[in-house]
N, CA, C and O atoms as a GROMACS GRO file, in nm:
protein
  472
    1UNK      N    1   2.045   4.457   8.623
    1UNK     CA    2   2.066   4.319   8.592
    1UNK      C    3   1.963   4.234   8.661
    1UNK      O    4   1.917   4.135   8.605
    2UNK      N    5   1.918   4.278   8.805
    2UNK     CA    6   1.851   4.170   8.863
    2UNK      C    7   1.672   4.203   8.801
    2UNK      O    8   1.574   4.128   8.800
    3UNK      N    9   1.682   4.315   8.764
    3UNK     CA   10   1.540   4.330   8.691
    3UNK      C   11   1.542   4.239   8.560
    3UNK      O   12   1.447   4.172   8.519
    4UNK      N   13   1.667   4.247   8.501
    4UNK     CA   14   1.660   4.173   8.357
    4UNK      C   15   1.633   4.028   8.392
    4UNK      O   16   1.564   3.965   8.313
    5UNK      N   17   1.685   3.957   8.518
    5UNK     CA   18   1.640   3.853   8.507
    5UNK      C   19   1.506   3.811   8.544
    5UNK      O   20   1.452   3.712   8.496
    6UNK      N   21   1.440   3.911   8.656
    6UNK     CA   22   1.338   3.891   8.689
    6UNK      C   23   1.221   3.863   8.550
    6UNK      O   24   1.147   3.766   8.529
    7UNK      N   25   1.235   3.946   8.499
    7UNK     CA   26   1.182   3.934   8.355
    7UNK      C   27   1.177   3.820   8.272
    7UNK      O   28   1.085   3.763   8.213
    8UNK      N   29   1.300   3.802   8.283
    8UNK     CA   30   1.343   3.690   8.168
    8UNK      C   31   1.281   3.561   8.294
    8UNK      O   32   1.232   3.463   8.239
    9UNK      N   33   1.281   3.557   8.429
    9UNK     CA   34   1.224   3.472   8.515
    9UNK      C   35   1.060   3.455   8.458
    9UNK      O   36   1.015   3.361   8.392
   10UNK      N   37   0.986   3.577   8.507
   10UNK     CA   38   0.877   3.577   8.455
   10UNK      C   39   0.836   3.549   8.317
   10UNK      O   40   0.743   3.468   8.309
   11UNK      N   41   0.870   3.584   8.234
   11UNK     CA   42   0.860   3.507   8.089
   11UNK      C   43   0.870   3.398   8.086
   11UNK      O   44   0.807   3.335   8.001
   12UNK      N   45   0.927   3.352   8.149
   12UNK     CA   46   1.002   3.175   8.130
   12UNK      C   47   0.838   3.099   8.162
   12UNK      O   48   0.779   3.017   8.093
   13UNK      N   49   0.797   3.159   8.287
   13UNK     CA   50   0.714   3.141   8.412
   13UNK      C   51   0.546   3.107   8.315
   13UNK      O   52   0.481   3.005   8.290
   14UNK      N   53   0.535   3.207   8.293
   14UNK     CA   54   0.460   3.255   8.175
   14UNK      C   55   0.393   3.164   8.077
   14UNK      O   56   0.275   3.129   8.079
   15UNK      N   57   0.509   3.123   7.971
   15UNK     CA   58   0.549   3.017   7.888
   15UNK      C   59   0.548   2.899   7.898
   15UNK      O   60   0.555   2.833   7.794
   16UNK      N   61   0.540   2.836   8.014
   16UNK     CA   62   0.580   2.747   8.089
   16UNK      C   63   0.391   2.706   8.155
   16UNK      O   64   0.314   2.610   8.152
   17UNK      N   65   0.393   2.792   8.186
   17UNK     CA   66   0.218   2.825   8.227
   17UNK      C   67   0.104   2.829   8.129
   17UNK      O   68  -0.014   2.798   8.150
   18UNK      N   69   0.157   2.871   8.022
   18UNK     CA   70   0.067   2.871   7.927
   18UNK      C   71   0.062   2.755   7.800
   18UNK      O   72  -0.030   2.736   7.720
   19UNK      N   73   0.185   2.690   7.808
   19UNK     CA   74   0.195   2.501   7.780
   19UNK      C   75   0.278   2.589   7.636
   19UNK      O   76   0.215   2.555   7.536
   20UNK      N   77   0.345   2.645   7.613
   20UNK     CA   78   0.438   2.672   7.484
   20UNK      C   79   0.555   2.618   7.534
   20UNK      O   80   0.611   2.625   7.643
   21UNK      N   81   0.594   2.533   7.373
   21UNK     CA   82   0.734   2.469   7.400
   21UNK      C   83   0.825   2.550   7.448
   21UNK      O   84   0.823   2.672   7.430
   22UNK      N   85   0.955   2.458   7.544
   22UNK     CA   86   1.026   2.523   7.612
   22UNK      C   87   1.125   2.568   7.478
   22UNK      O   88   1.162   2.484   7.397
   23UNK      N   89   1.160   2.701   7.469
   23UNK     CA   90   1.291   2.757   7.437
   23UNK      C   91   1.420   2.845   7.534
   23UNK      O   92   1.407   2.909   7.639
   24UNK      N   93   1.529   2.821   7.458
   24UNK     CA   94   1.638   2.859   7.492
   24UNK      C   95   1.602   3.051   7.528
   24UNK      O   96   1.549   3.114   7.436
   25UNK      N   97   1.630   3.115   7.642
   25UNK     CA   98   1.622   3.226   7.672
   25UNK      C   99   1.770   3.334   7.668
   25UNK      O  100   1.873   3.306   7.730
   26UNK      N  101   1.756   3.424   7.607
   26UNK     CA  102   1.877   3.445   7.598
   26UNK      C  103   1.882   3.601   7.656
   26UNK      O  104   1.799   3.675   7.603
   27UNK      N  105   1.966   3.659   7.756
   27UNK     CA  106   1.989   3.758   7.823
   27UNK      C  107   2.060   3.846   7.751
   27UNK      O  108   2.165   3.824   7.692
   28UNK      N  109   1.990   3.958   7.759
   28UNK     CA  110   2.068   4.078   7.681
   28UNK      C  111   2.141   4.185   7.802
   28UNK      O  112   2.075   4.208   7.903
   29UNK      N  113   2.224   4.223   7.793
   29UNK     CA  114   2.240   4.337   7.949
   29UNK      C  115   2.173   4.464   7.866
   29UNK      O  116   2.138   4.440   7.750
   30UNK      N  117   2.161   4.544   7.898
   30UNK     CA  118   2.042   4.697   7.869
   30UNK      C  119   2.221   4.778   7.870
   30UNK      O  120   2.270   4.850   7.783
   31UNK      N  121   2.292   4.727   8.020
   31UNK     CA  122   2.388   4.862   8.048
   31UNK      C  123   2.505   4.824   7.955
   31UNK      O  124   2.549   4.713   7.923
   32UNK      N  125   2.549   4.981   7.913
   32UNK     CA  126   2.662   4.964   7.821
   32UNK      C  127   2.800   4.977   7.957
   32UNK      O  128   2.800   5.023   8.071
   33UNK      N  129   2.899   4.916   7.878
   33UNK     CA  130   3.008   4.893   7.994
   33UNK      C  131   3.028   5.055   7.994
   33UNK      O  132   2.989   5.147   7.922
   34UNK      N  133   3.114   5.042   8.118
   34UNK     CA  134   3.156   5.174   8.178
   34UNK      C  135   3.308   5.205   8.032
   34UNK      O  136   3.394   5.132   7.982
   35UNK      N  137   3.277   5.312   8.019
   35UNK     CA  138   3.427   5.377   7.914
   35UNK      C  139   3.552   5.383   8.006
   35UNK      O  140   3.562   5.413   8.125
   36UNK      N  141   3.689   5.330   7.870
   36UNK     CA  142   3.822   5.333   7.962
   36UNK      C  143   3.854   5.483   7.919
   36UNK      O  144   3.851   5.527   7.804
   37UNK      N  145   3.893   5.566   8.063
   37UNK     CA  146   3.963   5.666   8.043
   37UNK      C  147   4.075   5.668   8.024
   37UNK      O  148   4.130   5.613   8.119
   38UNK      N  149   4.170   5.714   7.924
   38UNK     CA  150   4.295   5.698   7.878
   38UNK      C  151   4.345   5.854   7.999
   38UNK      O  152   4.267   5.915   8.073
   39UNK      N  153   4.464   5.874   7.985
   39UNK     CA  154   4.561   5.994   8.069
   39UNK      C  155   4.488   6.121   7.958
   39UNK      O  156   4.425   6.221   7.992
   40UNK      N  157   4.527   6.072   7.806
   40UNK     CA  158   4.468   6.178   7.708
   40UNK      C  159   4.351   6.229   7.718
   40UNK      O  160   4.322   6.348   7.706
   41UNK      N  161   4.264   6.116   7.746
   41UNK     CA  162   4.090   6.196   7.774
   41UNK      C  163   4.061   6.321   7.895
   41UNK      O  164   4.005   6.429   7.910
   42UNK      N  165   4.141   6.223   7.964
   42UNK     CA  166   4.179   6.299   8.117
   42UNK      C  167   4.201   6.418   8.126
   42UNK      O  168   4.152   6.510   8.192
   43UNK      N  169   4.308   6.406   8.025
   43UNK     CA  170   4.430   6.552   8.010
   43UNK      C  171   4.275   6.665   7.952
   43UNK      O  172   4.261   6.785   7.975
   44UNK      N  173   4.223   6.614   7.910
   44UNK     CA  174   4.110   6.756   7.834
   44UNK      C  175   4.020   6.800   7.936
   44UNK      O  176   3.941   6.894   7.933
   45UNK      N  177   4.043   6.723   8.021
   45UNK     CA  178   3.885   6.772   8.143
   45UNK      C  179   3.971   6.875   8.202
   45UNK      O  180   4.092   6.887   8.184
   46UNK      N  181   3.887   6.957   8.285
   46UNK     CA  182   3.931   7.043   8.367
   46UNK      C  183   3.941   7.002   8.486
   46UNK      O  184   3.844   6.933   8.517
   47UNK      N  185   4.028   7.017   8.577
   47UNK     CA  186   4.003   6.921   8.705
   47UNK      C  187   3.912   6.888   8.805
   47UNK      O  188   3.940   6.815   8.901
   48UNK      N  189   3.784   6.950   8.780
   48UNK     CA  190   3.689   6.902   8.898
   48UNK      C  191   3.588   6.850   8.761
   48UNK      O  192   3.479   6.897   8.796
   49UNK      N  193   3.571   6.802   8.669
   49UNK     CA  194   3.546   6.746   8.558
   49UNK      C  195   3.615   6.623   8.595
   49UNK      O  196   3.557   6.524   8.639
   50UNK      N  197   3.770   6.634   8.570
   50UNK     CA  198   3.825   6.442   8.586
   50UNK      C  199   3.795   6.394   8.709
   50UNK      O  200   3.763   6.277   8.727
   51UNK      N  201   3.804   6.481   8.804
   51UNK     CA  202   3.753   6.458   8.997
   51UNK      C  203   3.604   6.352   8.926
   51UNK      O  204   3.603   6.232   8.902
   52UNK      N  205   3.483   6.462   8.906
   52UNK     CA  206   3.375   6.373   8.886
   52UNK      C  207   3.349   6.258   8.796
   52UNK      O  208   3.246   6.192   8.805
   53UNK      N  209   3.466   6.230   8.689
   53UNK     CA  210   3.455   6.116   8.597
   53UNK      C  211   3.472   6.033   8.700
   53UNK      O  212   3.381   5.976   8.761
   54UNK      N  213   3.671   6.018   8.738
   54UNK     CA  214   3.701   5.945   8.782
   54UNK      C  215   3.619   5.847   8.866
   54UNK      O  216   3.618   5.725   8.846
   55UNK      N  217   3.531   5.926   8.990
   55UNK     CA  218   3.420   5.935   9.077
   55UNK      C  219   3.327   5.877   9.039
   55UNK      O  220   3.275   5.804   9.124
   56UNK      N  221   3.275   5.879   8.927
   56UNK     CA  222   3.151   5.798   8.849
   56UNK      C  223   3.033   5.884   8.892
   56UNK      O  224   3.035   5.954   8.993
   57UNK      N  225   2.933   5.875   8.813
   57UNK     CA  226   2.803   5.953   8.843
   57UNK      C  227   2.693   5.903   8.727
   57UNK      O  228   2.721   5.869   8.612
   58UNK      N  229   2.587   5.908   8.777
   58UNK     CA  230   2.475   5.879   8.634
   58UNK      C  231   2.381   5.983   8.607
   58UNK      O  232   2.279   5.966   8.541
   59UNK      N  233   2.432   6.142   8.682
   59UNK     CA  234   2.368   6.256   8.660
   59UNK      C  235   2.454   6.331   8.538
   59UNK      O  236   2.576   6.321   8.537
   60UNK      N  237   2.396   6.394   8.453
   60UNK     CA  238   2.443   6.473   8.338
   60UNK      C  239   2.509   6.551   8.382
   60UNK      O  240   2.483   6.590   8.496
   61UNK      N  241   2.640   6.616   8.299
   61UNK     CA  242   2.718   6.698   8.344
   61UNK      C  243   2.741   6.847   8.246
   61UNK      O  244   2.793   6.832   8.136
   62UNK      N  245   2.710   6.953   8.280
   62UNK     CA  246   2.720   7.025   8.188
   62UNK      C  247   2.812   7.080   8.183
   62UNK      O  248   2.865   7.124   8.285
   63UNK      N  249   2.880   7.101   8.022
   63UNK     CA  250   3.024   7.130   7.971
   63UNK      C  251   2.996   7.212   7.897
   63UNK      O  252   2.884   7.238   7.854
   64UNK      N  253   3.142   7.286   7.860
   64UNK     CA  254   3.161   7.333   7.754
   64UNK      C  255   3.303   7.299   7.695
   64UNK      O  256   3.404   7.294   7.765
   65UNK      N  257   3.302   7.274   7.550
   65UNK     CA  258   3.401   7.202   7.490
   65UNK      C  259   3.449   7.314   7.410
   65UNK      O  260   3.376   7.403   7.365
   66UNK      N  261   3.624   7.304   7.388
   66UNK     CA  262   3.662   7.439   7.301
   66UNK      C  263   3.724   7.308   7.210
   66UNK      O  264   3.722   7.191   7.245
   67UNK      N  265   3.780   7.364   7.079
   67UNK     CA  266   3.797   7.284   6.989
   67UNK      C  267   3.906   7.354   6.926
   67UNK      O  268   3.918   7.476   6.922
   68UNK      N  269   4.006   7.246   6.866
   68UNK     CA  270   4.133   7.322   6.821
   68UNK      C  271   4.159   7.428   6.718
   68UNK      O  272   4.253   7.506   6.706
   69UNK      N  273   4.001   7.402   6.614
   69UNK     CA  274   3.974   7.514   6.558
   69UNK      C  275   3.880   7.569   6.513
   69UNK      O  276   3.900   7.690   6.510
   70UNK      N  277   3.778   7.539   6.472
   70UNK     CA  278   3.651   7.543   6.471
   70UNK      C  279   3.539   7.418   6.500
   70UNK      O  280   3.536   7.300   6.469
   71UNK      N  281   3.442   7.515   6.583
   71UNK     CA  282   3.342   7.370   6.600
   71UNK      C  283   3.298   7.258   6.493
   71UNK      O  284   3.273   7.306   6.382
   72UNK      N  285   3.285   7.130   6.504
   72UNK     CA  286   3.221   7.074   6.405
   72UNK      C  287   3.076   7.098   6.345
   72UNK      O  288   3.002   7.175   6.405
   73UNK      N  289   3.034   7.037   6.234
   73UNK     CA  290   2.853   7.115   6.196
   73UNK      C  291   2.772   7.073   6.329
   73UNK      O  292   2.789   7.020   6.439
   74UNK      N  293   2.673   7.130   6.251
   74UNK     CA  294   2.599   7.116   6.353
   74UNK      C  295   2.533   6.968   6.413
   74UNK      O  296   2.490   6.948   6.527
   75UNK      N  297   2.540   6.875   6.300
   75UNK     CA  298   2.468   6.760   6.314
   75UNK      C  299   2.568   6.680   6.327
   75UNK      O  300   2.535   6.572   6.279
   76UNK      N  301   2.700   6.677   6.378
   76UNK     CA  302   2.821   6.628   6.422
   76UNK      C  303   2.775   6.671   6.578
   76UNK      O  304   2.748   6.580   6.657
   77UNK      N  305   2.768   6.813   6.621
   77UNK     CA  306   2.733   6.854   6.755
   77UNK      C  307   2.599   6.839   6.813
   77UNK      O  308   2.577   6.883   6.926
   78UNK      N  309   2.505   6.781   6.744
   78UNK     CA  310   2.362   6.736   6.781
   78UNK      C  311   2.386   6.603   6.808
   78UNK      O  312   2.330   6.553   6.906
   79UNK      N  313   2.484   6.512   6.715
   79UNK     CA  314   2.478   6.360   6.786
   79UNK      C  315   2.568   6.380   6.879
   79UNK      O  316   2.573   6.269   6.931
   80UNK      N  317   2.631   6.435   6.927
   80UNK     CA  318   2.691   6.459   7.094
   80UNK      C  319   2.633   6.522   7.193
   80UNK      O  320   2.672   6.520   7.310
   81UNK      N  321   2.516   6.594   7.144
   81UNK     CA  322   2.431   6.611   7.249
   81UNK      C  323   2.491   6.772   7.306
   81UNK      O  324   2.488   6.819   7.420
   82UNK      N  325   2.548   6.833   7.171
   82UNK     CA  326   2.545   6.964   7.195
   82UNK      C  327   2.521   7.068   7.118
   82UNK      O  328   2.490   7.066   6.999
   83UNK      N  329   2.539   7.193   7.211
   83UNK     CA  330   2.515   7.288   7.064
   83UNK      C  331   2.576   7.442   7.055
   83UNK      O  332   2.585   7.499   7.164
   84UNK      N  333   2.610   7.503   6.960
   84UNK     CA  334   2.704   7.533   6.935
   84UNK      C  335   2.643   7.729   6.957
   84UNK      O  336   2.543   7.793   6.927
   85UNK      N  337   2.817   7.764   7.047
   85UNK     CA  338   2.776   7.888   7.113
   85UNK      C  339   2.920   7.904   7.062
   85UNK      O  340   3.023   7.837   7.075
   86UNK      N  341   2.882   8.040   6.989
   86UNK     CA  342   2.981   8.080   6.913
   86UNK      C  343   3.128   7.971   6.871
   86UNK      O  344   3.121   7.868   6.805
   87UNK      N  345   3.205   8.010   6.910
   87UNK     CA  346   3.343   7.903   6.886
   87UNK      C  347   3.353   7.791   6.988
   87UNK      O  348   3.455   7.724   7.001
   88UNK      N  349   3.259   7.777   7.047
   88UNK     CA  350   3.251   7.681   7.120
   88UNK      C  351   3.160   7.589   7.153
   88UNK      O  352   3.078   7.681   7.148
   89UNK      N  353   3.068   7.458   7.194
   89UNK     CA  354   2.983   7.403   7.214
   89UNK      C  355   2.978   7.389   7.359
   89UNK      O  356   3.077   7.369   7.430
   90UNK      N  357   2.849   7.400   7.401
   90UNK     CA  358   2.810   7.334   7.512
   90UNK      C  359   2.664   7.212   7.574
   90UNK      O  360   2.578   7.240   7.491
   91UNK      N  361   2.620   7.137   7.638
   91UNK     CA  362   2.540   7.070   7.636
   91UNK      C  363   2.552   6.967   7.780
   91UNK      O  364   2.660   6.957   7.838
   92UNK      N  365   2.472   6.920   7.813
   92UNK     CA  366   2.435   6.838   7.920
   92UNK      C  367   2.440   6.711   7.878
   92UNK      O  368   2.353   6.659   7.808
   93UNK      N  369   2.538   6.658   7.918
   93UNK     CA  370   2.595   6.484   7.869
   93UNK      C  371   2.603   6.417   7.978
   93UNK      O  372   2.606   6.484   8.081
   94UNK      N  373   2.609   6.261   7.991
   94UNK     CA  374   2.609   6.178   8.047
   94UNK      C  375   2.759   6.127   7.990
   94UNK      O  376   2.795   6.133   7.873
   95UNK      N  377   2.835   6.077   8.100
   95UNK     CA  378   2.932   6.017   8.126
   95UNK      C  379   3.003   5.940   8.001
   95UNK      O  380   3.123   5.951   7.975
   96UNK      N  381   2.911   5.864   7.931
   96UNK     CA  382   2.994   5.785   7.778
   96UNK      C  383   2.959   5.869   7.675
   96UNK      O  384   2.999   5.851   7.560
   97UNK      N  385   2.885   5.961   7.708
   97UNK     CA  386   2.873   6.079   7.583
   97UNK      C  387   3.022   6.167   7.594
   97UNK      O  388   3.102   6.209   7.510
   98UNK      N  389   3.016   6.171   7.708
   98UNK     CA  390   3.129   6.316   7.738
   98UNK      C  391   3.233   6.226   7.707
   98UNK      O  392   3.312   6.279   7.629
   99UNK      N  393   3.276   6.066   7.747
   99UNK     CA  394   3.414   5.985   7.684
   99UNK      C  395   3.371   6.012   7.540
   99UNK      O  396   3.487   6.048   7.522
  100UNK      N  397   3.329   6.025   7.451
  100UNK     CA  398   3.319   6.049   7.312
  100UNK      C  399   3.348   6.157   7.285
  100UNK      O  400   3.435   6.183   7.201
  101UNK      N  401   3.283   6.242   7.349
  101UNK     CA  402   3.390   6.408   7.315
  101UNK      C  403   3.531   6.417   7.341
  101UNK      O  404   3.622   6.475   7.283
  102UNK      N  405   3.525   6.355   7.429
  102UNK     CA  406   3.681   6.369   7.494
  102UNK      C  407   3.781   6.297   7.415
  102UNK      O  408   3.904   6.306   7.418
  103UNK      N  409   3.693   6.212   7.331
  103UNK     CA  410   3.792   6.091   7.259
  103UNK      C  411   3.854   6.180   7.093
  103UNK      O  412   3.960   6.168   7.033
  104UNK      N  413   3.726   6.272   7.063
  104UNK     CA  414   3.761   6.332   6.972
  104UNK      C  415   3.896   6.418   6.886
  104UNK      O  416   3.919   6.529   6.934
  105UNK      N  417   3.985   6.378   6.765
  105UNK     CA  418   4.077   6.471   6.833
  105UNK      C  419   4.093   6.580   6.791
  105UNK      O  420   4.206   6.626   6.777
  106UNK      N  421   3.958   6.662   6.754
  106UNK     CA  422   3.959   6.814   6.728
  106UNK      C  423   3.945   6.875   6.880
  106UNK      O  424   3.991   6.985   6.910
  107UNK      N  425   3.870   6.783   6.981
  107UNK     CA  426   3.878   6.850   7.103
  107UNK      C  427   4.010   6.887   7.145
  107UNK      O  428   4.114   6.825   7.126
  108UNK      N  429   3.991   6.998   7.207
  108UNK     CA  430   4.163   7.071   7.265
  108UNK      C  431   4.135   7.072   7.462
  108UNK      O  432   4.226   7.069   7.545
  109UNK      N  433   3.976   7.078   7.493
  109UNK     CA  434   3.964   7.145   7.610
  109UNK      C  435   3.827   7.095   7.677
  109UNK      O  436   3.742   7.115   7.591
  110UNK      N  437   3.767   7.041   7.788
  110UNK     CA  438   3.655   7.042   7.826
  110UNK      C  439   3.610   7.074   7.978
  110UNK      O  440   3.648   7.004   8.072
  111UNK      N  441   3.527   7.185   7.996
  111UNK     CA  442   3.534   7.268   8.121
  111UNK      C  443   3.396   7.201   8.178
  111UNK      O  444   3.306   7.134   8.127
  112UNK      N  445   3.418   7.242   8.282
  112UNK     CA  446   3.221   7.169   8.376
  112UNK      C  447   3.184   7.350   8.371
  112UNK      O  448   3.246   7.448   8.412
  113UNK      N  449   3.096   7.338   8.323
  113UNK     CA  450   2.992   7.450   8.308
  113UNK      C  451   2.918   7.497   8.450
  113UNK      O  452   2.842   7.410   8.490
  114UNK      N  453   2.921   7.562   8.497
  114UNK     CA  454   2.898   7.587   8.616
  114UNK      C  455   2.765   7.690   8.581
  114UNK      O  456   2.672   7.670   8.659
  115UNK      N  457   2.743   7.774   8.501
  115UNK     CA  458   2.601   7.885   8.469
  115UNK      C  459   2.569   7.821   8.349
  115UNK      O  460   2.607   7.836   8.233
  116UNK      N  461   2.482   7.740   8.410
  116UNK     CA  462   2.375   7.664   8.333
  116UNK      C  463   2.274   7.753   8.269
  116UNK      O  464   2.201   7.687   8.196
  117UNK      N  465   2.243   7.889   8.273
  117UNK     CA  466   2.127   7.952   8.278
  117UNK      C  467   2.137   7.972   8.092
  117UNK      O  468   2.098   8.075   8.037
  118UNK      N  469   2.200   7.847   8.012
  118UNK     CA  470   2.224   7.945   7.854
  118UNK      C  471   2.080   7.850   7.824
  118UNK      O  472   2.021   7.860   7.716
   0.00000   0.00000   0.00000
Protein backbone atom coordinates (compact mmCIF):
# COMPACT_ATOMS: atom_id res chain seq x y z
CA UNK A 1 0.00 0.00 0.00
CA UNK A 2 2.65 2.50 0.98
CA UNK A 3 4.44 1.79 -2.41
CA UNK A 4 1.04 2.36 -4.18
CA UNK A 5 0.94 5.62 -2.83
CA UNK A 6 4.35 6.54 -3.26
CA UNK A 7 3.64 6.16 -6.88
CA UNK A 8 0.51 7.63 -7.17
CA UNK A 9 2.67 10.56 -4.94
CA UNK A 10 5.19 10.65 -7.61
CA UNK A 11 2.89 10.82 -10.55
CA UNK A 12 0.94 13.50 -9.07
CA UNK A 13 4.59 15.19 -8.55
CA UNK A 14 5.42 14.61 -12.06
CA UNK A 15 2.23 16.12 -13.58
CA UNK A 16 2.25 18.83 -11.56
CA UNK A 17 5.96 19.50 -12.73
CA UNK A 18 5.44 19.13 -16.06
CA UNK A 19 2.33 21.94 -16.11
CA UNK A 20 -0.58 19.11 -17.13
CA UNK A 21 -3.93 19.89 -15.82
CA UNK A 22 -4.60 18.74 -12.42
CA UNK A 23 -6.73 15.42 -12.41
CA UNK A 24 -8.56 13.40 -9.97
CA UNK A 25 -6.09 10.30 -8.98
CA UNK A 26 -7.60 7.30 -8.21
CA UNK A 27 -5.97 4.35 -6.04
CA UNK A 28 -6.27 0.90 -6.98
CA UNK A 29 -5.01 -1.69 -4.04
CA UNK A 30 -2.79 -4.51 -6.20
CA UNK A 31 -3.65 -6.93 -2.84
CA UNK A 32 -6.63 -9.12 -3.07
CA UNK A 33 -8.35 -9.35 0.46
CA UNK A 34 -7.34 -12.19 2.56
CA UNK A 35 -10.16 -15.36 1.94
CA UNK A 36 -12.88 -16.19 4.75
CA UNK A 37 -12.25 -19.64 5.94
CA UNK A 38 -15.52 -21.29 6.62
CA UNK A 39 -15.27 -24.64 9.47
CA UNK A 40 -16.11 -26.58 5.89
CA UNK A 41 -12.92 -25.40 4.11
CA UNK A 42 -11.16 -26.15 7.26
CA UNK A 43 -12.72 -29.50 7.71
CA UNK A 44 -10.74 -30.60 4.19
CA UNK A 45 -7.22 -29.54 5.26
CA UNK A 46 -5.27 -31.90 7.07
CA UNK A 47 -4.21 -30.50 10.28
CA UNK A 48 -0.85 -29.00 9.92
CA UNK A 49 -2.39 -27.57 6.51
CA UNK A 50 -5.31 -25.61 8.70
CA UNK A 51 -2.29 -24.92 11.50
CA UNK A 52 -0.51 -23.04 8.40
CA UNK A 53 -3.71 -21.33 6.83
CA UNK A 54 -4.99 -20.29 9.94
CA UNK A 55 -1.24 -18.83 10.58
CA UNK A 56 -1.13 -17.00 7.27
CA UNK A 57 1.89 -17.30 4.98
CA UNK A 58 2.77 -15.83 1.40
CA UNK A 59 5.02 -18.95 0.62
CA UNK A 60 3.33 -21.70 -1.67
CA UNK A 61 2.16 -24.70 -0.16
CA UNK A 62 2.37 -27.99 -1.67
CA UNK A 63 -0.75 -30.29 -1.65
CA UNK A 64 -2.33 -32.95 -2.70
CA UNK A 65 -6.09 -32.92 -3.22
CA UNK A 66 -8.27 -36.27 -3.35
CA UNK A 67 -11.65 -35.73 -4.86
CA UNK A 68 -14.94 -37.45 -4.19
CA UNK A 69 -14.69 -39.09 -7.40
CA UNK A 70 -12.76 -38.42 -10.07
CA UNK A 71 -10.36 -35.59 -10.77
CA UNK A 72 -11.68 -32.72 -12.78
CA UNK A 73 -10.12 -32.20 -16.69
CA UNK A 74 -7.34 -31.14 -16.99
CA UNK A 75 -7.88 -27.44 -17.78
CA UNK A 76 -10.26 -27.22 -14.66
CA UNK A 77 -6.85 -28.54 -12.76
CA UNK A 78 -4.42 -26.18 -14.70
CA UNK A 79 -6.55 -23.04 -13.63
CA UNK A 80 -5.91 -24.23 -9.98
CA UNK A 81 -2.58 -24.55 -10.47
CA UNK A 82 -2.49 -28.30 -10.52
CA UNK A 83 -1.91 -31.41 -12.03
CA UNK A 84 -3.18 -34.50 -12.13
CA UNK A 85 -1.40 -37.79 -10.61
CA UNK A 86 -3.40 -40.56 -11.12
CA UNK A 87 -6.80 -40.15 -8.98
CA UNK A 88 -5.52 -37.43 -7.49
CA UNK A 89 -4.00 -33.81 -8.12
CA UNK A 90 -1.22 -32.15 -6.75
CA UNK A 91 0.54 -28.62 -7.17
CA UNK A 92 2.17 -25.69 -5.35
CA UNK A 93 -0.52 -23.00 -4.46
CA UNK A 94 -0.64 -19.93 -2.69
CA UNK A 95 -3.07 -19.38 0.03
CA UNK A 96 -6.40 -17.93 -2.13
CA UNK A 97 -5.66 -20.56 -4.67
CA UNK A 98 -5.75 -23.39 -2.11
CA UNK A 99 -9.30 -21.33 -0.51
CA UNK A 100 -10.60 -22.15 -4.09
CA UNK A 101 -9.84 -25.73 -3.96
CA UNK A 102 -11.01 -26.07 -0.74
CA UNK A 103 -14.19 -24.19 -1.68
CA UNK A 104 -14.83 -26.76 -4.36
CA UNK A 105 -17.45 -29.30 -3.66
CA UNK A 106 -16.02 -32.27 -5.52
CA UNK A 107 -13.08 -31.78 -3.07
CA UNK A 108 -13.40 -34.55 -0.27
CA UNK A 109 -9.65 -34.07 1.19
CA UNK A 110 -6.49 -31.77 1.12
CA UNK A 111 -3.07 -33.04 2.51
CA UNK A 112 0.37 -30.71 2.72
CA UNK A 113 2.61 -32.66 0.54
CA UNK A 114 5.60 -33.18 2.28
CA UNK A 115 7.91 -35.19 -0.95
CA UNK A 116 7.96 -32.58 -3.19
CA UNK A 117 10.45 -34.53 -5.39
CA UNK A 118 7.20 -35.41 -8.15
Amino acid sequence: MTRSLSLASLSLALCLACGAPSAPIVLVSTESPAPTWTDDHLDRLDPDLAVTVRRGTDERLAVKVFFHRRPPGDDVLSSLLLTRLGLVAVGQVQIATLHRIASRDDVRRIEALRDTGY
